[in-house]
C-alpha positions as CSV (number, residue, x, y, z in Angstrom):
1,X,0.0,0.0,0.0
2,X,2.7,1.7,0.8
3,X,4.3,1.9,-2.7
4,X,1.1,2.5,-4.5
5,X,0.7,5.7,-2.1
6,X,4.1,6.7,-3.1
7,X,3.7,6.0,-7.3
8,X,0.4,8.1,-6.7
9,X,2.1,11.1,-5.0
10,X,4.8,10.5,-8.0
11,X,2.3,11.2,-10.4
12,X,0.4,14.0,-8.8
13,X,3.8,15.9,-8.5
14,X,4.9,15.4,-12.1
15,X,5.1,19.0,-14.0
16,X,2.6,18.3,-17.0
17,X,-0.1,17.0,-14.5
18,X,-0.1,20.2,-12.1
19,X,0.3,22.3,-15.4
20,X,-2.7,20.7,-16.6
21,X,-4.4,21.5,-13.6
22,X,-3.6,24.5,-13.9
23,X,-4.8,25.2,-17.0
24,X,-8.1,23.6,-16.3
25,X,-9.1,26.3,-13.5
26,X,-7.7,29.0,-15.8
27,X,-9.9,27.6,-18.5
28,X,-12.8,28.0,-15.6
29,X,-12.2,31.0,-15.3
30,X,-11.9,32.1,-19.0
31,X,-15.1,30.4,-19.5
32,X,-16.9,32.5,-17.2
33,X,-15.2,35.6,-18.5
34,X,-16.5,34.8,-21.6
35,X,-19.8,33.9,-21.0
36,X,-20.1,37.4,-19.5
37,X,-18.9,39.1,-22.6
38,X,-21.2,37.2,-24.7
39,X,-24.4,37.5,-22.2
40,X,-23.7,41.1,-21.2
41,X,-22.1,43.2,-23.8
42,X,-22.6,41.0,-27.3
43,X,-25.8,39.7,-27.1
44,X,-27.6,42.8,-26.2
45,X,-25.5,44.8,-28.8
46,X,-26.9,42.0,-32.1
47,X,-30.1,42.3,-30.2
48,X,-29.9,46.3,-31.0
49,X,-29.1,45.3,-34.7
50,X,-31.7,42.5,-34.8
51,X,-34.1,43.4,-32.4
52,X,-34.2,40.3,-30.8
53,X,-32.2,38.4,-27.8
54,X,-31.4,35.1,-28.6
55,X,-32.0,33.6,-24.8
56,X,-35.6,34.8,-26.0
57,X,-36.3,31.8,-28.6
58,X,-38.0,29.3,-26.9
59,X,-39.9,26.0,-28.7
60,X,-42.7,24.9,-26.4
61,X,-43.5,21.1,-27.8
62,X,-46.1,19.4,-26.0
63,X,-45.2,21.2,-22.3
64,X,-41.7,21.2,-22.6
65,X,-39.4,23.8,-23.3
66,X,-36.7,23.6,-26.5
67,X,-34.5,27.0,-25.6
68,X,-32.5,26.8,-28.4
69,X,-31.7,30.8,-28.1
70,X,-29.4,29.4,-25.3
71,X,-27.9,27.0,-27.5
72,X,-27.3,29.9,-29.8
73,X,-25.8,31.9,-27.2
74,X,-23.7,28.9,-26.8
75,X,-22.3,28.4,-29.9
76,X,-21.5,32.6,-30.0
77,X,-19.2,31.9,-26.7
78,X,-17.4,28.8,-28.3
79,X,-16.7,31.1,-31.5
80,X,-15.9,34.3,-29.2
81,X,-13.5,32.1,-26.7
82,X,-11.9,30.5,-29.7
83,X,-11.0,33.7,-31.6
84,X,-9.6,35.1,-27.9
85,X,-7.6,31.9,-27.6
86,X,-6.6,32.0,-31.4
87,X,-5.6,36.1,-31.0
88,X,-3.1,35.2,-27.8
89,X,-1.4,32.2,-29.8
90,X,-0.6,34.2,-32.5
91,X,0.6,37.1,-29.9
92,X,2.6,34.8,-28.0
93,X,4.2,33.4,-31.6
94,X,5.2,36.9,-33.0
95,X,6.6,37.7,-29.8
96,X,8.9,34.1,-30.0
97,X,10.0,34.6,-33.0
98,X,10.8,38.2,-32.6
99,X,13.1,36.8,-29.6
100,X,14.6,34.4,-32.2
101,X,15.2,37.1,-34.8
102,X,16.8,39.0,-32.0
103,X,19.2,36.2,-30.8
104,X,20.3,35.4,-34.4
105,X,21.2,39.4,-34.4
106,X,23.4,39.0,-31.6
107,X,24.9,36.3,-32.9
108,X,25.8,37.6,-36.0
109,X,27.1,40.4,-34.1
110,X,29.7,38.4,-32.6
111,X,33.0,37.3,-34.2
112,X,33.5,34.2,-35.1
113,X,35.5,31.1,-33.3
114,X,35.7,28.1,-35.3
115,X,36.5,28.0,-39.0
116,X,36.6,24.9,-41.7
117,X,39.7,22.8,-42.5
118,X,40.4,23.4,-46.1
119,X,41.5,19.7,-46.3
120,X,39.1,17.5,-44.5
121,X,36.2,20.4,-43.9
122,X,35.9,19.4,-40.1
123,X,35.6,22.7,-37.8
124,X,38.6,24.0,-36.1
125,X,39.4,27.0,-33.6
126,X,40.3,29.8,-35.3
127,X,43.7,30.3,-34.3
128,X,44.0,26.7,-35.0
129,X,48.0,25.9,-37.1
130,X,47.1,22.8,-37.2
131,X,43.9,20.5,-38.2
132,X,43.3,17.9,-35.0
133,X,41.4,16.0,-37.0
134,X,43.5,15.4,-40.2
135,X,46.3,17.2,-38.8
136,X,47.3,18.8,-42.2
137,X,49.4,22.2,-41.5
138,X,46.9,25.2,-41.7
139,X,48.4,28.5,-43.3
140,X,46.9,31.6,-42.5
């Protein structure tokens, strides 16, 4: 019992379980900020351009209640949450590889330290007389 207790803590503690934890309360979170934006602030403002509210749109067969205006709303917060989510991926990837073009600057910048043997092509120090690999004579 005692090993099974300690394989279980093991795998609670590993990094991609807490991070997908974490990104399930987050996504909680999100959600509900969403569902705000879309109840609150979007819905009324297409129910100025329409003139109707889509939690309005109710089907009554045989006593019960179809409210397909929520599913509606519904489908609005998938779209809306997915074009949030999309908009920060492609944030967070111009920002990545504006740190990559920036490295490669400063790399460039610097001089260089290795070059090629002219004889067997292998790299070699710079101030390198001498190829350690084919050890033919290197003139400068």
């Amino acid at each position: 019992m005692k090993k099974f207790l300690n394989e279980f803590k093991a795998f609670i503690m590993r990094g991609n379980v807490l991070d997908l934890a974490v990104a399930v309360i987050i996504g909680a979170a999100f959600q509900s900020i969403i569902s705000s934006l879309v109840d609150d602030i979007i819905s009324p403002v297409l129910g100025l351009f329409g003139g109707v509210d889509f939690k309005g749109f109710v089907l009554n067969l045989n006593g019960v209640e179809i409210r397909y205006g929520a599913f509606i709303t519904a489908v609005i917060n998938f779209l809306i949450m997915a074009l949030v989510i999309f908009l920060i991926i492609k944030g967070i990837t111009k920002v990545s590889e504006l740190g990559k073009k920036l490295a490669k600057k400063e790399e460039a910048k610097k001089e260089p330290t290795t070059k090629k043997c002219p004889f067997c092509c292998s790299e070699i120090d710079i101030k390198a007389t001498r190829c350690p690999h084919c050890t033919s004579v290197i003139e400068e």
